[in-house]
N, C-alpha and C positions, 0 to 999 in steps of 0.2 A: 504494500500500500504506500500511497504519499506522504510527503512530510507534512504536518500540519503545523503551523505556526499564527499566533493570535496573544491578544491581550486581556481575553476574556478569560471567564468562567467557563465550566463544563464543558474541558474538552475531551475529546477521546478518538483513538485510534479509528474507531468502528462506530463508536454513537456516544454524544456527549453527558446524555440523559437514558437510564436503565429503569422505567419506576413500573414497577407489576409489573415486570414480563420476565421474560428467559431469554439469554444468549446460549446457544452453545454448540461445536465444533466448530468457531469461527475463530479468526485470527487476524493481529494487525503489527505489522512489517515496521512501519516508519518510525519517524521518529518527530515526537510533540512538545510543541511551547506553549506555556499558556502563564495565568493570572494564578486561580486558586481552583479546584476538584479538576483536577488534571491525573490523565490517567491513559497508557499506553495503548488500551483496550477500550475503556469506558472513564467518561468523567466520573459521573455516579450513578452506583447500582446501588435500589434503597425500593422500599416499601413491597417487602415479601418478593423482590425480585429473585433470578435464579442468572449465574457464571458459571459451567460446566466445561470442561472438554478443550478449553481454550486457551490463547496466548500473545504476548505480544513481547518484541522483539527489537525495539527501537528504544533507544532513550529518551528519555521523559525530564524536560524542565519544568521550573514552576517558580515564578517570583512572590507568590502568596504561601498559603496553608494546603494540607490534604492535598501531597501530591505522592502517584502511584508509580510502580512497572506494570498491573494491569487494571486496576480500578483506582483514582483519586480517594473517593467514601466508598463503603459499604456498609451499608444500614437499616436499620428497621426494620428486622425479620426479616433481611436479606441472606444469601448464601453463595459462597464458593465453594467449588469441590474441582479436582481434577484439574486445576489449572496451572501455569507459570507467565514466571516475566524472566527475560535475562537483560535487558537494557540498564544502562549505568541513571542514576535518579539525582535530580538535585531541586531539592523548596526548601520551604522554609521551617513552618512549623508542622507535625504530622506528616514526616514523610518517608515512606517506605519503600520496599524492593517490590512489596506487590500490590499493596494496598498502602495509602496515608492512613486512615483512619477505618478501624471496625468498629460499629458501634449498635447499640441497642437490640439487644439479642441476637446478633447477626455470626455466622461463623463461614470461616475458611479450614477446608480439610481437604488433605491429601494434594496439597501444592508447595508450591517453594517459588524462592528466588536468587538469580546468581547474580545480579550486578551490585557493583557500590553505590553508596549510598551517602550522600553530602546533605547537611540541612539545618535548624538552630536548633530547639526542644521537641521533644518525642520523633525520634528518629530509629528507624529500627531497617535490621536486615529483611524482613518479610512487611512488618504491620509498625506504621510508626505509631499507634496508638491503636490498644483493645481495650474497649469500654462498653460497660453498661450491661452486664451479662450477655457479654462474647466468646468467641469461645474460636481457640488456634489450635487445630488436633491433625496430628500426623502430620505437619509440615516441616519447612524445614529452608534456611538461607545460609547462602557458605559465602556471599559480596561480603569487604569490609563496609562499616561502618564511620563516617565520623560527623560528629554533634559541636555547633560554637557554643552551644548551653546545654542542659540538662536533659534528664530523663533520653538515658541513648544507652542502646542492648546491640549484641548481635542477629536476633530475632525479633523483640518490641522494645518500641523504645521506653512503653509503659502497658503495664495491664491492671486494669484496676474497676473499682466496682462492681465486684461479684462476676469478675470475669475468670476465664480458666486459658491454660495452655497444656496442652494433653499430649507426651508423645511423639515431640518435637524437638529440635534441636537447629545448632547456627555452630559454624567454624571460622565465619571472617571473623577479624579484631574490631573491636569497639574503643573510639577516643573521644571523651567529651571532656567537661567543663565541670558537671556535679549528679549525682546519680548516674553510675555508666555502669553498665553490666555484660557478662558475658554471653549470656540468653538473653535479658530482663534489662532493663535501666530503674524502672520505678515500679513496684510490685504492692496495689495496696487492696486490703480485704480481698485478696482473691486467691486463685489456686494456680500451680504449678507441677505438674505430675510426668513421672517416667522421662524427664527431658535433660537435655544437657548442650552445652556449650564447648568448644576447643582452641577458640580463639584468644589472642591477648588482648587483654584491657589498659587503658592507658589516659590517664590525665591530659589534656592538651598541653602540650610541651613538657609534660611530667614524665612521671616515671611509669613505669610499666610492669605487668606482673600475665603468668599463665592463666 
């Protein structure tokens, strides 16, 4: 597919806007610029929507929040399964290797992502931010990570509010600024299960540790 380049909102590979429906065994090549729900596949997928089967493969800019390798948001009783990204990612806040932000009951399972990942707070290899009773099961990101502030992981940059990560793991290194972790950057009320990290961790211009 084409490159898309804009200054707006809601962009995506394949369609800007995901809201009740289903994508799946589709894919998008290029590579996207955008504002904020910027997303290599979809801007955003949200309200009991479905991402199946699919993938996108081009790097993904973002001068704002919620930016993806295949969806910018997903949300609201939304779901991923089967999917990936491998494009290199760069926004600002919420932004991930496959998703910026999951949120409100919404989950990704049995996907991953392999590029790097550049951004300010909640920055993560896969999901820069799981929230709201979300849930990251079976996945998995091996891009480095690095954060100019907080909350940054090799897989989320934060998972918090009765959210879970199930089964999952990240091998790139994580570097930020406060809260940086090897899986996890910021981990509140929520759950962590069967998962693990192999990457290094490391202070911005600090020191560094396995």
């Amino acid at each position: 597919s084409s490159d898309l380049t804009g200054s707006n909102n809601w962009i995506g590979g394949l369609a800007g806007y995901n809201d009740n429906s289903t994508i799946e065994n589709s894919y998008a090549t290029g590579s996207i610029e955008g504002n904020a729900y910027i997303g290599g596949l979809i801007g955003t997928n949200t309200n009991s929507s479905t991402i199946e089967n699919s993938y996108a493969t081009g790097n993904v800019t973002g001068s704002d929040n919620w930016i993806g390798g295949l969806a910018g948001f997903n949300g609201n009783s939304s779901n991923i399964t089967n999917s990936y990204a491998t494009g290199n990612i760069v926004g600002n806040n919420s932004t991930g290797g496959l998703v910026g932000r999951n949120f409100s009951s919404s989950s990704i399972t049995n996907s991953y992502a392999t590029g790097s990942i550049t951004g300010s707070d909640n920055v993560g290899g896969l999901v820069g931010s799981n929230a709201s009773s979300s849930n990251i099961i079976t996945s998995y990101a091996t891009g480095n990570v690095t954060g100019s502030g907080s909350w940054v992981g090799g897989l989320a940059g934060a998972n918090y509010e009765s959210s879970s990560i199930l089964n999952s793991y990240a091998i790139g290194s994580a570097v930020g600024i406060k809260s940086i972790g090897g899986l996890v950057g910021y981990n509140y009320l929520s759950s962590i299960s069967n998962s693990y990290s192999a990457g290094n961790v490391s202070l911005k211009g600090g020191s560094t540790s396995a």
